[in-house]
ZAMARGU-4260 file (C-alpha; in steps of 0.2 Angstrom, whole numbers, plus 5000, padded with zeros to 4 digits):
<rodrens>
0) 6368/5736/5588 | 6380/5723/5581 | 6370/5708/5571 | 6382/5691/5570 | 6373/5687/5553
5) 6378/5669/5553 | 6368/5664/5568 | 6355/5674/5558 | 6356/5664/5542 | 6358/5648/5554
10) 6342/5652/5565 | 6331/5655/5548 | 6337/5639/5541 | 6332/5632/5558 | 6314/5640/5555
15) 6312/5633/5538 | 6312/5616/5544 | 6302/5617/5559 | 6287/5627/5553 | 6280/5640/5567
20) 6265/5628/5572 | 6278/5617/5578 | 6284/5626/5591 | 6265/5633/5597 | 6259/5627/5613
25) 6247/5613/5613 | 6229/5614/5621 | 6230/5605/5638 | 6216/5598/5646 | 6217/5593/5666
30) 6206/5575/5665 | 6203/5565/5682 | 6210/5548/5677 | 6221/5537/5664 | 6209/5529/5651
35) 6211/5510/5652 | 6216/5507/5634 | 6211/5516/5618 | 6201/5500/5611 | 6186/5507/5614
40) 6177/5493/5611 | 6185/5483/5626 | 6180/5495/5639 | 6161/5506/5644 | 6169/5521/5654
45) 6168/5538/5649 | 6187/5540/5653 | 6192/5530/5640 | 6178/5536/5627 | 6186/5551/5628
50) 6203/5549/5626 | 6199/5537/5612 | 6184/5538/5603 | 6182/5555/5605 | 6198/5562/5599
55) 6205/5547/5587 | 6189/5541/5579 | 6174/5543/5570 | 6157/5533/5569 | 6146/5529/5556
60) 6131/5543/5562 | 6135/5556/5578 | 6120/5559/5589 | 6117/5581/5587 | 6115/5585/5606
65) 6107/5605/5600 | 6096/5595/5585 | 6091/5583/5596 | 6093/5566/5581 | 6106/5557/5574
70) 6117/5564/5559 | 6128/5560/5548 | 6145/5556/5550 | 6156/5544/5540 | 6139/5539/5533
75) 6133/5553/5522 | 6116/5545/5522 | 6107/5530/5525 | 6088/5521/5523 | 6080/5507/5532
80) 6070/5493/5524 | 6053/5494/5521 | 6051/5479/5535 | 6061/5487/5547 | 6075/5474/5545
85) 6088/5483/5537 | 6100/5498/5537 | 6108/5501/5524 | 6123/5515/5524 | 6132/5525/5511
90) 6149/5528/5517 | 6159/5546/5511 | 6173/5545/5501 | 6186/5557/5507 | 6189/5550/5523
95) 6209/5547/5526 | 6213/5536/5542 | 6229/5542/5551 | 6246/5540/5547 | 6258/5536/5561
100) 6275/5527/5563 | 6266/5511/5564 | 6254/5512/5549 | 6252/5518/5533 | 6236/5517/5526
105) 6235/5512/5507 | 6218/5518/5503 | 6203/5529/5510 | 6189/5523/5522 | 6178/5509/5513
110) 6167/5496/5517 | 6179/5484/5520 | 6184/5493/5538 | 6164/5495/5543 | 6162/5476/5539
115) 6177/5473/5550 | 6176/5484/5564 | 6157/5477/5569 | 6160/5458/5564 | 6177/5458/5575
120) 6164/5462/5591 | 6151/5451/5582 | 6155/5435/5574 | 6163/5422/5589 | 6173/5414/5571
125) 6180/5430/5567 | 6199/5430/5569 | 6199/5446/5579 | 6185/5439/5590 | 6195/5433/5604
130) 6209/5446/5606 | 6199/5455/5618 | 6202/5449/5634 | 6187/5458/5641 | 6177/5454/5629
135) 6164/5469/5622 | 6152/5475/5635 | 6141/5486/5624 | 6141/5474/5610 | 6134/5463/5621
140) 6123/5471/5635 | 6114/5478/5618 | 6112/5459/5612 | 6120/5466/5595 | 6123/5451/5591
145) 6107/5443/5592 | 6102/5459/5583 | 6112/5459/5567 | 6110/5445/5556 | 6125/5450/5545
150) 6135/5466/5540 | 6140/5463/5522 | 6149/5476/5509 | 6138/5479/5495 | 6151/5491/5485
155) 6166/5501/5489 | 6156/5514/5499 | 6139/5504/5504 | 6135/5493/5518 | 6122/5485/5523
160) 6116/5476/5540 | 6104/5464/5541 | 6092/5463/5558 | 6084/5448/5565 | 6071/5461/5572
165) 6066/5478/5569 | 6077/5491/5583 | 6069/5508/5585 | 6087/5511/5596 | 6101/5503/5583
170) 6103/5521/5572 | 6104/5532/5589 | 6116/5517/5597 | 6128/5516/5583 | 6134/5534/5587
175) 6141/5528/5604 | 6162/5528/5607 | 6160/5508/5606 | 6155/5508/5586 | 6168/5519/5580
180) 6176/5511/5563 | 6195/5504/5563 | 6204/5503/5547 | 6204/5485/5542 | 6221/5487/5534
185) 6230/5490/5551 | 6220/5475/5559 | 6227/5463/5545 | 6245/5472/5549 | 6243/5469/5566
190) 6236/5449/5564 | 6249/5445/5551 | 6264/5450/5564 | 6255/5443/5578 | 6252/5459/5588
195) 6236/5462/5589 | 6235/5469/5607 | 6244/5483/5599 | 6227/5490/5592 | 6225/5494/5614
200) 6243/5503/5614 | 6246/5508/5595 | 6228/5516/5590 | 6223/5521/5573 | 6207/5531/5568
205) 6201/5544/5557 | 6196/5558/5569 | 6202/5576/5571 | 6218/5570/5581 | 6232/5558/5578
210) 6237/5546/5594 | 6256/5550/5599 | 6259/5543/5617 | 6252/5538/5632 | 6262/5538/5651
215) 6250/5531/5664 | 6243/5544/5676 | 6252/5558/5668 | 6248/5561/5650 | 6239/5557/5635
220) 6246/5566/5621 | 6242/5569/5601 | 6244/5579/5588 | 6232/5590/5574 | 6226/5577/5560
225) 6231/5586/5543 | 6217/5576/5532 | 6202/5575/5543 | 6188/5575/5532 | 6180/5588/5542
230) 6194/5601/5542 | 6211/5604/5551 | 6207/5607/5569 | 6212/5624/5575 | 6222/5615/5589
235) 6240/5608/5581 | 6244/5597/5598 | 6230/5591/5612 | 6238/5584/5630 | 6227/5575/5638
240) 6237/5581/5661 | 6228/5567/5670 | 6227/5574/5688 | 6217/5564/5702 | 6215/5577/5713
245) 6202/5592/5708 | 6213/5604/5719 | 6228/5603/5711 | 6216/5603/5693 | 6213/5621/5699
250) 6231/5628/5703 | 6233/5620/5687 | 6223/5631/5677 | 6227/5647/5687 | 6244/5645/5684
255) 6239/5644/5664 | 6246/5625/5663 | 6231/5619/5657 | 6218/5629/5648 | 6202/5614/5652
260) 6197/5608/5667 | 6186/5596/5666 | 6175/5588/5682 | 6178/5601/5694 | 6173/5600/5712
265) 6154/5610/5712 | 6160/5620/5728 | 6177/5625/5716 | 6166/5630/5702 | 6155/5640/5715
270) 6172/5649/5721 | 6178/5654/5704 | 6161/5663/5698 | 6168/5680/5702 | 6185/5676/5695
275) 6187/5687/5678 | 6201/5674/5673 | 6191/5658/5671 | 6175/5652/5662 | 6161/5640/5668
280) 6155/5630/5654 | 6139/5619/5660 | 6124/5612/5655 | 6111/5598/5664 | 6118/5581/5660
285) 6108/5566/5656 | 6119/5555/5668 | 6113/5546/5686 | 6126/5545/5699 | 6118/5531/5710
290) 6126/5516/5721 | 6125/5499/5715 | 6119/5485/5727 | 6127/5468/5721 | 6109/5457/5721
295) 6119/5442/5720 | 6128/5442/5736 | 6121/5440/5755 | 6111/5452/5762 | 6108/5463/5746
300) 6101/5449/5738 | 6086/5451/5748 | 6075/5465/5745 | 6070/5473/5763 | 6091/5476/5766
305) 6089/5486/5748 | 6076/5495/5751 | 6082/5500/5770 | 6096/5507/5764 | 6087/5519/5751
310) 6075/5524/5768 | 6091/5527/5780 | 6101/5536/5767 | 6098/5555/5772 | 6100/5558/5753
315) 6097/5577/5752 | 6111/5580/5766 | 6122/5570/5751 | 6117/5581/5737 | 6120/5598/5749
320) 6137/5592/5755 | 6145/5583/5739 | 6134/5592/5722 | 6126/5610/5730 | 6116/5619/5717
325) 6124/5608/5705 | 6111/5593/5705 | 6095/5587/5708 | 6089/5572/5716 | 6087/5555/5707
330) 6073/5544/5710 | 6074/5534/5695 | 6088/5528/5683 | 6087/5542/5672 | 6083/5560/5672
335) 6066/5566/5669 | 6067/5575/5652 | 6069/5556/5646 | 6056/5548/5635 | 6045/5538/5646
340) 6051/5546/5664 | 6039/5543/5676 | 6039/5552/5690 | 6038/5540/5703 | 6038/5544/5724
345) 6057/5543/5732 | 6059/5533/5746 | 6059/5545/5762 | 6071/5547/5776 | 6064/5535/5788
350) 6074/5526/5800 | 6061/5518/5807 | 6054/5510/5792 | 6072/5505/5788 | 6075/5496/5806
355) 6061/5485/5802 | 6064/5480/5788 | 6081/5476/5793 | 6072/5467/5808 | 6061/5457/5795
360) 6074/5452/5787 | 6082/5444/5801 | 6096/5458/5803 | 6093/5470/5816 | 6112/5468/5823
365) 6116/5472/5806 | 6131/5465/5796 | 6149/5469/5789 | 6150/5474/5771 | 6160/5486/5759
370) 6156/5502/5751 | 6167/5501/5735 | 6173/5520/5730 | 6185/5526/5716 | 6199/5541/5725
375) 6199/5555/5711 | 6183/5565/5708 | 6172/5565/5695 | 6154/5575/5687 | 6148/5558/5694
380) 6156/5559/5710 | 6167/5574/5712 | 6169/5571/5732 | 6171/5553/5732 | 6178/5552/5748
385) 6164/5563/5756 | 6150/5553/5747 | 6157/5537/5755 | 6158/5542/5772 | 6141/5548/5773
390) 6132/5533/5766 | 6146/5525/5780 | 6138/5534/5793 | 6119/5533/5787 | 6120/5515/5786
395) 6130/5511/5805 | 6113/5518/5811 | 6106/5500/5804 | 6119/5491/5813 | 6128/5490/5794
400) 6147/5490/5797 | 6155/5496/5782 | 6172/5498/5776 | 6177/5510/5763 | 6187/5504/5749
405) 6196/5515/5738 | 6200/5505/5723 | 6209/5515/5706 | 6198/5518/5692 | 6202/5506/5679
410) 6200/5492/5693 | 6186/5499/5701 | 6176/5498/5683 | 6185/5479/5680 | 6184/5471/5696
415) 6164/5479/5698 | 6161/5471/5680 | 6166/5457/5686 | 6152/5456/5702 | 6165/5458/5715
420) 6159/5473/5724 | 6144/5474/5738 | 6141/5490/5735 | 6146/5502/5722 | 6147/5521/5721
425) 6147/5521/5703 | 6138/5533/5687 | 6131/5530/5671 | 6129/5544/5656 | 6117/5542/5641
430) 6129/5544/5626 | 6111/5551/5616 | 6093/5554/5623 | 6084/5536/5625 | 6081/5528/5638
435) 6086/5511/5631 | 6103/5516/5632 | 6101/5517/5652 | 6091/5503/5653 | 6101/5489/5643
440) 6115/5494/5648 | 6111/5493/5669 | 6096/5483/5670 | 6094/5470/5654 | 6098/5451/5657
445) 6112/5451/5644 | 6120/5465/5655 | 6123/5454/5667 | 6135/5441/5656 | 6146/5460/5649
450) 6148/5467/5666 | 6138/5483/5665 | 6123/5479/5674 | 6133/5483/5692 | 6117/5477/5701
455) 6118/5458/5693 | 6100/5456/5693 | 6091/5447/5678 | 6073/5451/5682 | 6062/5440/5669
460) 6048/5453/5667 | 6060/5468/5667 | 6071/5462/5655 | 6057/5457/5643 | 6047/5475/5645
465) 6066/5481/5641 | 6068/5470/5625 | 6050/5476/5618 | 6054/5493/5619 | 6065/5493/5606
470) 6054/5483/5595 | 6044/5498/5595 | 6043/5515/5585 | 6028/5522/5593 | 6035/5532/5605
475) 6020/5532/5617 | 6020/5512/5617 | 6038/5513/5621 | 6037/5525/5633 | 6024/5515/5642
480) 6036/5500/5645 | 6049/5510/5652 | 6037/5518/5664 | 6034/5500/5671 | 6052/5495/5669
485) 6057/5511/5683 | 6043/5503/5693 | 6051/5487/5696 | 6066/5496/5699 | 6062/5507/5712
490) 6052/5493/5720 | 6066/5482/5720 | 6079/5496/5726 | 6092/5488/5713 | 6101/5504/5715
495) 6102/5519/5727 | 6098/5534/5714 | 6110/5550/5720 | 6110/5562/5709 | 6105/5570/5691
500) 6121/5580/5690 | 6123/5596/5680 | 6140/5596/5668 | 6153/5609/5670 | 6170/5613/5666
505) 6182/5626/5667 | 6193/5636/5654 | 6204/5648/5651 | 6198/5666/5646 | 6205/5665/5631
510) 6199/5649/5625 | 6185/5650/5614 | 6174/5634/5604 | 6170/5622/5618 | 6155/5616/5625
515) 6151/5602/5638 | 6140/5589/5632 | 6126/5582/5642 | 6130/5567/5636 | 6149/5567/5644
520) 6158/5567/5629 | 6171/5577/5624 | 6173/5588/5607 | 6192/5599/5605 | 6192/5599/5587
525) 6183/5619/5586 | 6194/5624/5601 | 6203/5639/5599 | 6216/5645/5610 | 6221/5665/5608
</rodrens>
C-alpha cells in the first residue's frame, strides 16, 4: 500500500488542533417546543426551565427527588434564625460562571451575584427591576417580596435574608429554575452598554453546560462546561431537536438522530415495550393536567356552569383515549402522595345533574365559548388535539358550543397569563413535594396579579388558609389547611382535574445515566452515550 506521507503529517497536525472530543457526536435530545427565553426568571413553564435553568445554571440548595429534602448546592450549608426570620447561607468557593464570547468572568461566584439575582426580581428600585417586560411570575405569586425583608452580603461567601414572617416553604422554594443565581458581573456588563434584554438571548450560568445558540423551533444547542464545580459532564455537546410532533420524535430516535425522547405519546411508549432497541424511563409525576375555567369571564364566572361541566365531562373515557395505563384520575390539584391530600369525592358523569345546573343558571340553550389548546404533545397533554375534541363533544351535550383554538406554546402560556382564555387545557408540575408550591402558584390571590393562577379567582378565605400554611412548621397543622383549601376548590370547580400523569421518556440502548424526574425537570450532566 502506498502512504502519501504528507497528507499524513498534514492530517495529524489537523488532529492536534482539534482535540478527538471535538469531533464526537453530541447527545441529542428530541423536546416538544422552543423555550420562550432562557431568563428564567421572566417565564413559569417547564419548557423553558429546562433549557435554561436546568442545563445553564445552578441554585442556591436542589430539592433531592430519591432523599426526599433539599441539599446543597452552591450553598454548602446553611442555618435559620432562632425566630424563624432568617436564612442565612454559606456560599462554596470553587464555583466558576461560564466563559463565552460575550463574557468573561473576572472572579468566582460570591455574594455579590446572590444579592443581585434575588433583589433584580425584588426590589421595584433596583436598576434591573424593570427590564423584564413580563415581569416575575414566581417571584410574585409566592409574595417573595412581601416575604424577604432584605438580602444583604455579609462577607465574600455568606448571605443573609431577612423574613418579614417565618416560611416553612422558602428553603424548598428557593431550589426551583426561577432562583437560580446570575453573575452580577455580566448584569453590570450588560447595564453599562445598555443591553440588558441580552441576559434573554445571551445567557450566562454556572451549571454543567455552556449556552451556544438557539434557532426557534429547531434547536437549542450547548457545549460541556470545562470548570463545573461538580465535575466535567460526560457529554462534550448537548442539542436541545425541538420537534412538535411526537410521531416524528419516534422516527427520530429509531433512526439513531436523537438518543432522548422526551414526552412521548403513552400509546408510542406502549408500542415500543417489546422493541430491544429502546428504553422506557418512567416514574409517577407529581404534576396535574387539568383545564382552567377563566372565573372572571361570563358564564364561568358562575359556579353552576363550572360545576356542570366537571358532571358532563366523561372524564375516564379522556384518560383511556389520551393517557391509557399511564395516569390516574385527578380529583384535586395535586396527587395524593402530597402532604395534606384529602381524598375528596370526584364529581360523577351525570348529565342530568349537569342540564340543570345549566338550567339554574339560566343556560339551557347553552352558549358559544373556546377551549384554548397548545398543537404539540406533552406528559401533560400528549394528545392535545384528541383531549380537545372530547371535552368539545361532552360539553355540545349542554348546548356549549365551543371552538377549538390551537394557539403555539409560548402564546398559549402568555396570552393565558394574561386572563385571555375561557377555557384552558393547561398542566402544572411541583418543582419539589409541598403542596404550597401547587397552591400559590394556581390558587393564592397574588397569583392572580403574575399570571399563574389561569383560574383568576382571589377567593378571601382560600387565599388566607393558603398564606397560613406557610407560617407553619407543624406539618399536621399545615396539612390541615390544605385539606380545607382542596375543598373550596372542588366545591367551586375552579378547575376540571384530568389527570395525575406518570413521567416517561425514551432512549437509546446505549444511553446510560438518565433518569425522569417526577418533578419534570431535566438532568444530562451523568448522561453517558456508548
Amino acid at each position: 500500500m502506498t502512504v502519501n506521507r504528507p497528507a499524513v503529517v498534514a492530517l495529524r497536525a489537523l488532529a492536534s488542533l482539534f482535540p478527538v472530543a471535538a469531533f464526537a457526536a453530541p447527545l441529542v435530545v428530541c423536546t416538544d417546543a422552543s423555550p420562550e427565553g432562557f431568563d428564567v426568571v421572566r417565564y413559569n413553564t417547564l419548557t423553558t426551565t429546562n433549557a435554561s435553568a436546568d442545563v445553564l445554571m445552578n441554585r442556591l440548595v436542589n430539592y433531592d427527588t430519591a432523599l426526599g429534602k433539599v441539599v446543597p448546592s452552591l450553598a454548602a450549608s446553611w442555618r435559620a434564625g432562632a425566630d424563624g426570620l432568617s436564612l442565612t447561607f454559606t456560599l462554596r468557593p470553587d464555583v466558576s460562571f461560564h466563559s463565552t464570547p460575550w463574557f468573561k468572568p473576572s472572579r468566582k461566584l460570591n455574594a455579590d451575584d446572590v444579592v443581585f439575582s434575588f433583589q433584580r426580581m425584588l426590589a421595584p428600585a433596583h436598576p434591573w427591576y424593570k427590564t423584564s417586560p413580563s415581569g416575575y411570575p414566581h417571584a410574585k405569586s409566592f409574595q417573595l417580596d412581601k416575604l424577604i425583608k432584605s438580602v444583604t452580603k455579609v462577607d465574600e461567601h455568606t448571605v443573609r435574608f431577612e423574613l418579614s414572617k417565618p416560611d416553612a416553604t422558602l428553603l424548598s422554594t428557593l431550589s426551583m429554575g426561577f432562583a437560580s443565581i446570575y453573575p452580577a458581573e455580566y448584569a453590570a456588563q450588560l447595564l453599562k452598554a445598555g443591553t440588558p434584554e441580552l441576559l434573554n438571548t445571551q445567557p450566562v450560568g454556572s451549571g454543567p453546560f455552556v449556552f451556544q445558540s438557539f434557532a426557534k423551533d429547531s434547536n437549542v444547542r450547548y457545549r460541556a462546561n470545562p470548570d463545573y464545580f461538580a465535575g466535567k459532564v460526560p457529554s462534550e455537546r448537548l442539542v436541545y431537536a425541538i420537534t412538535p410532533d411526537s410521531s416524528v420524535r419516534m422516527q427520530k430516535l429509531k433512526a439513531g438522530e436523537c438518543q432522548i425522547v422526551v414526552g412521548p405519546k403513552p400509546q408510542d411508549v406502549q408500542a415500543l415495550l417489546g422493541d430491544k432497541s429502546v428504553k422506557v424511563v418512567a416514574t409517577p409525576a407529581f404534576m396535574t393536567a387539568f383545564v382552567a375555567f377563566n372565573s372572571q369571564k361570563k358564564p364561568f364566572d358562575d359556579v353552576r356552569v363550572r360545576q356542570a361541566i366537571n358532571l358532563a365531562f366523561d372524564k375516564a373515557a379522556y384518560r383511556q383515549i389520551v393517557f391509557g395505563p399511564s395516569a390516574t384520575l385527578a380529583v384535586g390539584p395535586f396527587p395524593p402522595s402530597t402532604l395534606g391530600y384529602r381524598q375528596l369525592a370526584d364529581y360523577p358523569h351525570d348529565l342530568k345533574r349537569a342540564r340543570s345546573l345549566m338550567k339554574e343558571a339560566g343556560l339551557e340553550r347553552g352558549f358559544d365559548t373556546a377551549i384554548w389548546v397548545r398543537p404539540s404533545g406533552s406528559v401533560l397533554n400528549p394528545n392535545p388535539k384528541a383531549g380537545a375534541e372530547l371535552l368539545q363533544s361532552d360539553l355540545a351535550k349542554l348546548g356549549i358550543r365551543a371552538e377549538i383554538r390551537v394557539l403555539e406554546w409560548g402564546e398559549l402560556v402568555k396570552r393565558g397569563k394574561a386572563g385571555e382564555h375561557e377555557m384552558l387545557f393547561m398542566g402544572w408540575a411541583g418543582d419539589n413535594g409541598d403542596a404550597d408550591n401547587f397552591l400559590t402558584p394556581q390558587f393564592s390571590c397574588a397569583a392572580v396579579q403574575s399570571g399563574t393562577n389561569f383560574a383568576r379567582y382571589c377567593h378571601p378565605k382560600l387565599d388566607s388558609l393558603i398564606t397560613d400554611a406557610r407560617l407553619l412548621s407543624d406539618p399536621k397543622s399545615r396539612a390541615l389547611r390544605y385539606g380545607k383549601a382542596q375543598q373550596i376548590i372542588k366545591e367551586q370547580a375552579l378547575w376540571l382535574p384530568l389527570v395525575h400523569p406518570v413521567a416517561q421518556a425514551l432512549t437509546s440502548r446505549n444511553v446510560s445515566g438518565y433518569t425522569v424526574s417526577p418533578f419534570g425537570r431535566q438532568d444530562f450532566s451523568r448522561v453517558v452515550v456508548r
